[in-house]
OpenMM code with the backbone's topology and positions (N, CA, C; nanometers):
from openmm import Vec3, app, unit

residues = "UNK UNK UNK UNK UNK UNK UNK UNK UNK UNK UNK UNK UNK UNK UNK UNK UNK UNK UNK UNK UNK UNK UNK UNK UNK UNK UNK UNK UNK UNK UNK UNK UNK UNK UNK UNK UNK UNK UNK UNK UNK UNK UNK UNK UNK UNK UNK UNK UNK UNK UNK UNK UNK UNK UNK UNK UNK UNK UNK UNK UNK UNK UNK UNK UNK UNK UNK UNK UNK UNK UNK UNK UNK UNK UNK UNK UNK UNK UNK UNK UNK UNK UNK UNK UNK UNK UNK UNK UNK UNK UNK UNK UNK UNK UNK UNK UNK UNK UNK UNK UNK UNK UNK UNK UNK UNK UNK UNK UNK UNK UNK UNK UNK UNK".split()
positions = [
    Vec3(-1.0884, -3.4152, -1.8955),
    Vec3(-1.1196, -3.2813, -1.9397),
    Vec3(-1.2007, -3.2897, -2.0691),
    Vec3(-1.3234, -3.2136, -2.0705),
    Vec3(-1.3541, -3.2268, -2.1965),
    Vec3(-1.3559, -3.1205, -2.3028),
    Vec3(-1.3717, -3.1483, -2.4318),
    Vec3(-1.3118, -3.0605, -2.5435),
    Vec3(-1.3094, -2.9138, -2.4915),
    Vec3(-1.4236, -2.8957, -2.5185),
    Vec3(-1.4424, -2.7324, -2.4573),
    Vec3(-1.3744, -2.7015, -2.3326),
    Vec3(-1.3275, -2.7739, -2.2192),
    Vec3(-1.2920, -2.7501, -2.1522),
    Vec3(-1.0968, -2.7277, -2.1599),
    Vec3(-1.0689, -2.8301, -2.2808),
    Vec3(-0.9435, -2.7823, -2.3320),
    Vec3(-0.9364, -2.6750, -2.4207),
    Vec3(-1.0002, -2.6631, -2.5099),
    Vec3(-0.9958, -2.5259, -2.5804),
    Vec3(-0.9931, -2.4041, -2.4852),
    Vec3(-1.0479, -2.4083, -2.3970),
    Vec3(-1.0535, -2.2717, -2.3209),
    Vec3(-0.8923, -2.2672, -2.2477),
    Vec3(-0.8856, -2.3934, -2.2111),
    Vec3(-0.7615, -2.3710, -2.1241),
    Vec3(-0.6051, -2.3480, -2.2367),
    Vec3(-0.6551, -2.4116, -2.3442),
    Vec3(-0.5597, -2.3232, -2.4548),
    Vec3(-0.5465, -2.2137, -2.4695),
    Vec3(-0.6724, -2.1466, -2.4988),
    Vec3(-0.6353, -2.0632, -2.5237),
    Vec3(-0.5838, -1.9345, -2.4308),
    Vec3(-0.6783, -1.9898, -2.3048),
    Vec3(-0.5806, -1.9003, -2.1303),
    Vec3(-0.4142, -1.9190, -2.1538),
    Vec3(-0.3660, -2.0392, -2.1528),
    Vec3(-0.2681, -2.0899, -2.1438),
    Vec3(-0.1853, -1.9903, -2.2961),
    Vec3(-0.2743, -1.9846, -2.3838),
    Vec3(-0.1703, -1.9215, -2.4984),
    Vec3(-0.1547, -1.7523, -2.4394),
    Vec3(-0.2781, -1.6973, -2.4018),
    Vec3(-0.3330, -1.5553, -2.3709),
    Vec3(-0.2104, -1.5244, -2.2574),
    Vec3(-0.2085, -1.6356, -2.1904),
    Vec3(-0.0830, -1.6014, -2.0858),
    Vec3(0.0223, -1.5887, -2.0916),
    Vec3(0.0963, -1.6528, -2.2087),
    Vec3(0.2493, -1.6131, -2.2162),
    Vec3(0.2573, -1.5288, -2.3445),
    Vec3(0.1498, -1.4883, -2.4125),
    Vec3(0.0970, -1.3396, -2.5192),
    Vec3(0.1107, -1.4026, -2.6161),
    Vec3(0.0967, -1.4872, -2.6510),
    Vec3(0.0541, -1.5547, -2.8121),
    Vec3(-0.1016, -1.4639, -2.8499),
    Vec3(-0.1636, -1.3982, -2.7809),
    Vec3(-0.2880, -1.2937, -2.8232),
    Vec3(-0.2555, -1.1592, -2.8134),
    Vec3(-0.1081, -1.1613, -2.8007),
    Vec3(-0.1116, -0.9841, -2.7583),
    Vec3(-0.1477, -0.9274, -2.8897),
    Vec3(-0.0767, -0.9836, -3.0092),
    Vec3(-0.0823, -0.9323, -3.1487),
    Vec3(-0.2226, -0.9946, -3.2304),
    Vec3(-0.2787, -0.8931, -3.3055),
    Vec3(-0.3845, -0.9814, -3.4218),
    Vec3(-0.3542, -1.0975, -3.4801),
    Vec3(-0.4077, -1.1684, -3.5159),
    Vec3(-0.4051, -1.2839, -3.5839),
    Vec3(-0.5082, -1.3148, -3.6785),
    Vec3(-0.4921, -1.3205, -3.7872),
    Vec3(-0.5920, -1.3701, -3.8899),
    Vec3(-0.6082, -1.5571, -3.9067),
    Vec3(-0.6987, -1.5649, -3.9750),
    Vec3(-0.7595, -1.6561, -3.9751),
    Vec3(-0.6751, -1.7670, -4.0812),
    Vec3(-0.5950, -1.6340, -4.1879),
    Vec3(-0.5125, -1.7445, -4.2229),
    Vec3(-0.3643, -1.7587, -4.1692),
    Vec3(-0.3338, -1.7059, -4.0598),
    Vec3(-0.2271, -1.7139, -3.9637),
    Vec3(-0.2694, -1.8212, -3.8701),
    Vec3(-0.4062, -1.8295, -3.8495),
    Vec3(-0.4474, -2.0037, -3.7237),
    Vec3(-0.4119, -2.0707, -3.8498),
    Vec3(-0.4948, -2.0779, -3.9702),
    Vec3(-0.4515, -2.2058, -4.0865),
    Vec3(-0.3216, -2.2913, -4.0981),
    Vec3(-0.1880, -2.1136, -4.1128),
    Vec3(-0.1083, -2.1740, -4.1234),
    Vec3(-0.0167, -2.2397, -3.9905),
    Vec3(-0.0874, -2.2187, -3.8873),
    Vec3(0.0014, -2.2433, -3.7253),
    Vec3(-0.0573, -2.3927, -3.7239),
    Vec3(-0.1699, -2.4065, -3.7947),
    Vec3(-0.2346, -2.5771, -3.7501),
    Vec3(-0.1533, -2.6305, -3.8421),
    Vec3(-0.0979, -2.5561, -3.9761),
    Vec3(-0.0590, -2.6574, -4.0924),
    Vec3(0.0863, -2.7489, -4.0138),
    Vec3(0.1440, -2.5921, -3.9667),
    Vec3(0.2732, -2.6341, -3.8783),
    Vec3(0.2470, -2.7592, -3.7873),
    Vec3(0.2086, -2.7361, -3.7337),
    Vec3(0.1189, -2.8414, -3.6515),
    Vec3(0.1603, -2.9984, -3.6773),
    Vec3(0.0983, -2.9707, -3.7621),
    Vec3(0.0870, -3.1150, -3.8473),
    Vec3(0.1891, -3.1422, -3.9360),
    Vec3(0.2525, -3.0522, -3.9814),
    Vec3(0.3628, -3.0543, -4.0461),
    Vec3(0.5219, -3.1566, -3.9388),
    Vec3(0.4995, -3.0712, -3.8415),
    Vec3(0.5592, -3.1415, -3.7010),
    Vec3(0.5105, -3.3033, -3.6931),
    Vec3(0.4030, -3.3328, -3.6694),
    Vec3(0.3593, -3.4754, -3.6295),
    Vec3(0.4464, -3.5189, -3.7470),
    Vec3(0.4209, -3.5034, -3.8855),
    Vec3(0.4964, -3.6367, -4.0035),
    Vec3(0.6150, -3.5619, -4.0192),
    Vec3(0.6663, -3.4969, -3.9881),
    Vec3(0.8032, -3.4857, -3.9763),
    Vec3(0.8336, -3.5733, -3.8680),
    Vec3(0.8296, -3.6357, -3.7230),
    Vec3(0.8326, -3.7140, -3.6200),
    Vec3(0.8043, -3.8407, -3.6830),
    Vec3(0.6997, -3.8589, -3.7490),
    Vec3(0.7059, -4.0173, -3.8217),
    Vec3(0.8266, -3.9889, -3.9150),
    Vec3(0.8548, -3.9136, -4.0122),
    Vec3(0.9475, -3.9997, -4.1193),
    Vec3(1.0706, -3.9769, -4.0161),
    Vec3(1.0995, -3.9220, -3.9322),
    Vec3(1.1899, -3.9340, -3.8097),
    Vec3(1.2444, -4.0455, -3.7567),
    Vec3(1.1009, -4.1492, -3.7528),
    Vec3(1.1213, -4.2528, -3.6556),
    Vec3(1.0864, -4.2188, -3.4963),
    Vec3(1.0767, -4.1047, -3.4751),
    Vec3(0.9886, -4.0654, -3.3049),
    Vec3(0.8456, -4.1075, -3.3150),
    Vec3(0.8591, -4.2448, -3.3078),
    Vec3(0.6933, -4.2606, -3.2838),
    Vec3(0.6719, -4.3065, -3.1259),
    Vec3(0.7547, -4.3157, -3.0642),
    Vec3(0.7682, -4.3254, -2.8512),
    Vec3(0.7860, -4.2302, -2.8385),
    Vec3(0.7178, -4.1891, -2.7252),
    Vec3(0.7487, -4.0463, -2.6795),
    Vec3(0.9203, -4.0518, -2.5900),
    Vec3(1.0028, -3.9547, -2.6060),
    Vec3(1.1153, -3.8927, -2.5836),
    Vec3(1.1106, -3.7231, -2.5362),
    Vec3(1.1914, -3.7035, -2.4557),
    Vec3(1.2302, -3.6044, -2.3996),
    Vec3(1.4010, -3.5386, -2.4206),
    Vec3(1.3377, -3.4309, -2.4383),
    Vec3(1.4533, -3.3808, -2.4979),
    Vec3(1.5196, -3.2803, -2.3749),
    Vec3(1.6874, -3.3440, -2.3826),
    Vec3(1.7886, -3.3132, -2.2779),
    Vec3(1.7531, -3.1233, -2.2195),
    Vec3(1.7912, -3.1118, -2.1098),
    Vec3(1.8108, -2.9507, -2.0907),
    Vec3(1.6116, -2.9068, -2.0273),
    Vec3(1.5627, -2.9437, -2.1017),
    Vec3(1.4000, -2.9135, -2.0488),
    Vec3(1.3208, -2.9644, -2.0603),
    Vec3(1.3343, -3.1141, -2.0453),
    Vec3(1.2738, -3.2548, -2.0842),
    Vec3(1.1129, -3.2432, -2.1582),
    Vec3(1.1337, -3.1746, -2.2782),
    Vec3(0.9756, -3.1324, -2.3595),
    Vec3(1.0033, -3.2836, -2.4114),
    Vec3(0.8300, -3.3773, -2.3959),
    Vec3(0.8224, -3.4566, -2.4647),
    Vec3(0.8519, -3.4142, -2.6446),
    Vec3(0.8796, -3.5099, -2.6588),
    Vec3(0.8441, -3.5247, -2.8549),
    Vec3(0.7862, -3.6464, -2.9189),
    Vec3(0.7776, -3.6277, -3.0262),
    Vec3(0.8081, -3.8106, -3.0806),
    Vec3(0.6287, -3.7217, -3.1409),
    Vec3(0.5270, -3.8426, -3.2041),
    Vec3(0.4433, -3.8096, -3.2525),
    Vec3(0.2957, -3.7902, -3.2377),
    Vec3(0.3052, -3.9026, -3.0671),
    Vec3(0.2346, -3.8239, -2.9890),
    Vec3(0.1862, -3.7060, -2.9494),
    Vec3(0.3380, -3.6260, -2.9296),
    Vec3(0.3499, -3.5108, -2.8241),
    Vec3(0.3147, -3.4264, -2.9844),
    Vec3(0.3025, -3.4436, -3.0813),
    Vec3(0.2732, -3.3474, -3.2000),
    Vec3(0.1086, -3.3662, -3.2377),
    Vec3(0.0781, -3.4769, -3.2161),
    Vec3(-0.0669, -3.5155, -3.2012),
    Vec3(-0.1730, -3.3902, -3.1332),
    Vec3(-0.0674, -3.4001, -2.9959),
    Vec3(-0.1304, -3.3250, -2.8948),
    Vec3(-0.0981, -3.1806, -2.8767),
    Vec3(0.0046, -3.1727, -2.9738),
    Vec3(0.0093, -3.0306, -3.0294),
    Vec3(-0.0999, -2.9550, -3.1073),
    Vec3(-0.1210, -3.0214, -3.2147),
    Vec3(-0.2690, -2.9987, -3.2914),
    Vec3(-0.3335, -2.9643, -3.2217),
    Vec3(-0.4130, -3.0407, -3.1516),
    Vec3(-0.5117, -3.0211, -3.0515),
    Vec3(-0.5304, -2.8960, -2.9805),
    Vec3(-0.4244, -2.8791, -2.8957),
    Vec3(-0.4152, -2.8080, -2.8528),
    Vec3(-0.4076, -2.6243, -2.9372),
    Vec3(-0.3799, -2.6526, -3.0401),
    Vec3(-0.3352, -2.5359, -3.1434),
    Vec3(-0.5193, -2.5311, -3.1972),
    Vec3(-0.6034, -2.6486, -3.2304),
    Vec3(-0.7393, -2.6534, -3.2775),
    Vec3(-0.7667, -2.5819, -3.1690),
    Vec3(-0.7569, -2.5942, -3.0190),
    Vec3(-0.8664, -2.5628, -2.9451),
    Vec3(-0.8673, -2.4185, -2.9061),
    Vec3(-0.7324, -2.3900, -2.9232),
    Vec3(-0.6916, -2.2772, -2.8852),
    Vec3(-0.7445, -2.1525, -3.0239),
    Vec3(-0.7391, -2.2663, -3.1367),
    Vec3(-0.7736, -2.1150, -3.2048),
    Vec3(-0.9630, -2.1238, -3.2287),
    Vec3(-0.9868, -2.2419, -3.2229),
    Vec3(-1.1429, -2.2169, -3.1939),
    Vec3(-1.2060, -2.1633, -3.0780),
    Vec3(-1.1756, -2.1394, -2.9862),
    Vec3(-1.2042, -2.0709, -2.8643),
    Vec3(-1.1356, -1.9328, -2.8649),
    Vec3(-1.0390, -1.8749, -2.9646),
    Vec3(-1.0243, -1.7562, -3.0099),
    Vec3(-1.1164, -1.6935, -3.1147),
    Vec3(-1.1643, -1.8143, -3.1890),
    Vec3(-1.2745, -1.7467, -3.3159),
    Vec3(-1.4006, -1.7614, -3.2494),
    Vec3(-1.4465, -1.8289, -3.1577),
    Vec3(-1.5462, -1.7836, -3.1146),
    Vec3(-1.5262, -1.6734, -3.0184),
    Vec3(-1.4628, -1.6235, -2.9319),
    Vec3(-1.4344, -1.5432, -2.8313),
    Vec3(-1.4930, -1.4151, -2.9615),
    Vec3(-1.4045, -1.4254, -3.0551),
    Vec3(-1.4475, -1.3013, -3.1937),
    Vec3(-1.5666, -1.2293, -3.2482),
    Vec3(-1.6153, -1.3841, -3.2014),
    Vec3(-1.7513, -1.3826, -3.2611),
    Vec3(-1.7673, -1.3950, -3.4026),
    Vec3(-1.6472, -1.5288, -3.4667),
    Vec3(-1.6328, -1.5134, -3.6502),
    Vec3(-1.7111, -1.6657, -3.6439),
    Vec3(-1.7367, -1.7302, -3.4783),
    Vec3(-1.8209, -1.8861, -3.5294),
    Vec3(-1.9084, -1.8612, -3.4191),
    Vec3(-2.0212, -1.9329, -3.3808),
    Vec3(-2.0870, -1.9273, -3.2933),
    Vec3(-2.1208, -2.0676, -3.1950),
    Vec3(-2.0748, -2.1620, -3.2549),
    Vec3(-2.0422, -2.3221, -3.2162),
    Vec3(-1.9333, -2.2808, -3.1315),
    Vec3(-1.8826, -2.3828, -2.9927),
    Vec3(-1.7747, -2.4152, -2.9644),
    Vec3(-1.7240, -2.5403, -3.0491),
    Vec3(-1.6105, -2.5679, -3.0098),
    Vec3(-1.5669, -2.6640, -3.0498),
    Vec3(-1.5971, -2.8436, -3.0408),
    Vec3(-1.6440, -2.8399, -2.9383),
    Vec3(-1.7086, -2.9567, -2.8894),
    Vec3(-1.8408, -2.9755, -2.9795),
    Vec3(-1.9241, -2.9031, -3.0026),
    Vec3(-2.0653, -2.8705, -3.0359),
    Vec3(-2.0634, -2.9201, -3.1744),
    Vec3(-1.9134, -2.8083, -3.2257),
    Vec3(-1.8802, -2.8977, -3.3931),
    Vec3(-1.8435, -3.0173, -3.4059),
    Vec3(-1.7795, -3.0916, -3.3552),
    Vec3(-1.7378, -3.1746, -3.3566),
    Vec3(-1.8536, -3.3479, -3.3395),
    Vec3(-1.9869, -3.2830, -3.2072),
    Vec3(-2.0564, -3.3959, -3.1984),
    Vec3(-2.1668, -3.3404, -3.3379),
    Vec3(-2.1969, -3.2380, -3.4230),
    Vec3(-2.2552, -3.2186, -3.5421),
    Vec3(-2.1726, -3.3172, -3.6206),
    Vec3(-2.0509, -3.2819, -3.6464),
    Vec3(-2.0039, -3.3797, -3.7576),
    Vec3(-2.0079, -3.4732, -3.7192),
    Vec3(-1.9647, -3.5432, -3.6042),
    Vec3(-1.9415, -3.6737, -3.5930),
    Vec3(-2.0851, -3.7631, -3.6417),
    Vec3(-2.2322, -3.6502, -3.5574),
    Vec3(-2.3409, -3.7462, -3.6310),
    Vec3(-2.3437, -3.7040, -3.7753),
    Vec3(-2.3437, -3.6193, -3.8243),
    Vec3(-2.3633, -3.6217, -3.9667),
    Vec3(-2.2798, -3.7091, -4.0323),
    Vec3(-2.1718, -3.7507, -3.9862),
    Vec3(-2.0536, -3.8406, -4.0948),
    Vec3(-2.1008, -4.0010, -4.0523),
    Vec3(-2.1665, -3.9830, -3.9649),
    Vec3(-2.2691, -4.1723, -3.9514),
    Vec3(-2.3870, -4.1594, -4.0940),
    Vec3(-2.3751, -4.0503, -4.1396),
    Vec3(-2.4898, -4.0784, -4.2020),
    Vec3(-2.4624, -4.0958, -4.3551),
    Vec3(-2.3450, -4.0983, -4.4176),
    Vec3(-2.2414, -4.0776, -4.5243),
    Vec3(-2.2144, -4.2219, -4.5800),
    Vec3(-2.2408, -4.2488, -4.7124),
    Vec3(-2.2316, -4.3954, -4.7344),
    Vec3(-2.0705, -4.4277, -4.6997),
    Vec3(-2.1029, -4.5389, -4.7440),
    Vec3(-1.9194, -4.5928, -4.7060),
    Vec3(-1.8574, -4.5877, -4.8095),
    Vec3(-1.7407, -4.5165, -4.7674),
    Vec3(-1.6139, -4.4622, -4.8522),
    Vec3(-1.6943, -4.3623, -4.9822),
    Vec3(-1.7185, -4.2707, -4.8764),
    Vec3(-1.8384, -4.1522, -4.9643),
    Vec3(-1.6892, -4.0986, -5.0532),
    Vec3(-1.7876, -4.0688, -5.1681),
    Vec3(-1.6663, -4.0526, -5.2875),
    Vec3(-1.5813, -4.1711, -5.3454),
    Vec3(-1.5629, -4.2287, -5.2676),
    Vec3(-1.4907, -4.3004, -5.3612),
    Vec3(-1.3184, -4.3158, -5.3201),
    Vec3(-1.2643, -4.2116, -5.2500),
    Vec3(-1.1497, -4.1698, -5.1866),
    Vec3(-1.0753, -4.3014, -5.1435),
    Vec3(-0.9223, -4.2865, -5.1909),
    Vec3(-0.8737, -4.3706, -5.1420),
    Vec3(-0.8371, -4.3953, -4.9955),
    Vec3(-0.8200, -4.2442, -4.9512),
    Vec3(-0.7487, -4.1657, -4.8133),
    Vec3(-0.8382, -4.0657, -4.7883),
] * unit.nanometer
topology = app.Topology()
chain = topology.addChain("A")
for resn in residues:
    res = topology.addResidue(resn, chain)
    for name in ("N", "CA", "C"):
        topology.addAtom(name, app.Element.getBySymbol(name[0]), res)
């Protein structure tokens, strides 16, 4: 599947069980991706770094399955901000822009440790 082709199905997939019934601002996606990610390193300092299933409705976890949470939460809300009309890129489109622009970035631009 490719990017764009998951973003859309996110965001069907969110539209369908009404994660769009209500508005959402832009800093309500911010803070749902922060969660996001907040989840993945909560799973590392956990120790869930194999994926596991949890008893009763076997939802993977571990830090994978939070990996692919992100993702899924990115694609879903970029294929909501464009649907808006607040970006005009899909997600895919941004992604091969940056990727060539960041080939073009000396090494360890800044200076950054991380």
């Amino acid at each position: 599947m490719r990017i764009d082709e998951m973003a859309e199905a996110a965001f069907n997939n969110a539209a369908a069980h009404g994660f769009h019934d209500k508005e959402r601002s832009v800093g309500d996606d911010a803070s749902l991706l922060h969660t996001e990610v907040s989840e993945f390193y909560e799973a590392f300092r956990s120790g869930e770094h194999g994926v596991h299933y949890r008893e009763g409705d076997s939802k993977p976890e571990g830090m994978m399955s939070e990996l692919a949470d992100i993702a899924i939460r990115l694609g879903d809300t970029a294929e909501r901000l464009r649907r808006a009309g607040l970006v005009t890129q899909t997600l895919g489109e941004a992604i091969i822009e940056k990727m060539a622009y960041n080939k073009t970035r000396p090494y360890m631009h800044g200076n950054k440790r991380l």
